[in-house]
C-alpha positions as CSV (number, residue, x, y, z in Angstrom):
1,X,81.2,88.4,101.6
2,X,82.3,91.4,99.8
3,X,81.3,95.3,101.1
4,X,80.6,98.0,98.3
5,X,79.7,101.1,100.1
6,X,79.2,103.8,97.9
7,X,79.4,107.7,98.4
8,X,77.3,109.7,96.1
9,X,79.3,113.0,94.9
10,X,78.2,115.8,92.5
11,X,81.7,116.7,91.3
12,X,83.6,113.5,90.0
13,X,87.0,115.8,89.6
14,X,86.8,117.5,92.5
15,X,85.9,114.4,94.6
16,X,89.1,112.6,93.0
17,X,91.0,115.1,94.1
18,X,89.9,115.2,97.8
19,X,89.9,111.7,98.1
20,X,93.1,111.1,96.7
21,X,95.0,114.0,98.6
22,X,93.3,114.5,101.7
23,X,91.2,111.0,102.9
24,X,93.5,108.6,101.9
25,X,96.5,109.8,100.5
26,X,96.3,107.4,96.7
27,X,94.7,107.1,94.0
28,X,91.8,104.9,93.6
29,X,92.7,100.9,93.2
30,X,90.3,100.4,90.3
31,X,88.4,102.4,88.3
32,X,85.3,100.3,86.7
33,X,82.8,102.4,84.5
34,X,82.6,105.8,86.3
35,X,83.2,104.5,89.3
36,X,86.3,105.1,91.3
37,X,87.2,102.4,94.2
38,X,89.6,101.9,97.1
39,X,90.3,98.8,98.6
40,X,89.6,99.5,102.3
41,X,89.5,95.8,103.5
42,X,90.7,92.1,101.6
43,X,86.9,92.1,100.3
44,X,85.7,95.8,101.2
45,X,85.3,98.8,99.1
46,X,85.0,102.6,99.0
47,X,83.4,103.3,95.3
48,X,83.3,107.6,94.3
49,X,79.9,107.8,92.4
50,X,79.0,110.9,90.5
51,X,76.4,109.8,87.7
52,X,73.1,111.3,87.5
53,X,71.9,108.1,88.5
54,X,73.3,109.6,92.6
55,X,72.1,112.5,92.5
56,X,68.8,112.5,94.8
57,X,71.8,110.8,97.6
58,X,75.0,112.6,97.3
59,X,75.8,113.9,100.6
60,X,74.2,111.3,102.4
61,X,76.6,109.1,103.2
62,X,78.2,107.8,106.3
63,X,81.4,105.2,106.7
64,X,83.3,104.4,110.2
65,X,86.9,102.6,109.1
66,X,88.9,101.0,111.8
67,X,92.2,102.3,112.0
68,X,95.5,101.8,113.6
69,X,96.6,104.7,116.2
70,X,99.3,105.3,113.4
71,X,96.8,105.7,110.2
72,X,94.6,107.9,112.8
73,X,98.1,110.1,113.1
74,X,98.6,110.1,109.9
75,X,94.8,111.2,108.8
76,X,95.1,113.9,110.9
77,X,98.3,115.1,109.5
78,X,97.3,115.3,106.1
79,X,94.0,117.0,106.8
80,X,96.1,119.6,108.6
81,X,98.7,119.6,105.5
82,X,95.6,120.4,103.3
83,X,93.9,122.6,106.3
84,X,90.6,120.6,106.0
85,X,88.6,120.9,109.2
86,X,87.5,117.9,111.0
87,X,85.4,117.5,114.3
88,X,87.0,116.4,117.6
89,X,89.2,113.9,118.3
90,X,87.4,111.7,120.9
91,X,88.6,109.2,123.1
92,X,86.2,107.0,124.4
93,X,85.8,105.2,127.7
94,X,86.8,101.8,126.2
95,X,89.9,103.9,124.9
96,X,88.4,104.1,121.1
97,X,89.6,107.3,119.6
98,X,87.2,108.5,116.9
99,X,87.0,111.6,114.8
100,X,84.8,112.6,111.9
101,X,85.4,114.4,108.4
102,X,83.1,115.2,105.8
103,X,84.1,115.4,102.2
104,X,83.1,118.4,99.8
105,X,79.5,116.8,99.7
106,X,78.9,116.7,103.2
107,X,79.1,112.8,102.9
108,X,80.8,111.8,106.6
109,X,83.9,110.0,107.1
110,X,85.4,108.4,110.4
111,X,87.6,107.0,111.8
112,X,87.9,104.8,114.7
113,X,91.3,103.7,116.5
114,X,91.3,100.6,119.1
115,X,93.7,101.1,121.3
């Protein structure tokens, strides 16, 4: 099975941008149509949306990704490099640490570490 999820933005340049610099550090894997994608998984996808077609859902969106303890370091720095607020890093009693980020749409992003 292959995953698509899809975050609905209202400015395609802007979104690049954040996405790129401050979420994940690259540019997308693919770009098909208007659509921008990363490969997150061996069969999953983020796809950047910002055709009319969106619009009624941009902002909406919500993604957990499972990280390493090492990606979450690394997520943090560059949101601190690029001085992008994020909620609170939690650690939770099975020892998940989880934080949250929303991108310039309000669409939320976050990530979960096993220990």
């Amino acid at each position: 099975m292959d995953l698509y999820s899809v975050m609905c933005v209202s400015d395609l340049a802007r979104s690049l941008a954040w996405y790129r610099e401050v979420f994940f550090g690259c540019t997308a894997d693919e770009v098909i149509g208007e659509e921008h994608l990363w490969r997150v998984g061996e069969n999953a996808w983020l796809v950047i949306d910002a055709r009319d077609v969106r619009a009624a859902r941009v902002g909406g969106s919500m993604v957990t990704f499972g990280v390493s303890g090492a990606e979450l370091s690394s997520a943090l720095a560059r949101f601190a490099s690029h001085d992008v607020a994020h909620g609170p890093v939690e650690t939770y009693s099975n020892g998940v640490r989880h934080v949250e980020v929303q991108d310039p749409d309000g669409n939320s992003l976050s990530l979960a570490a096993v220990p």
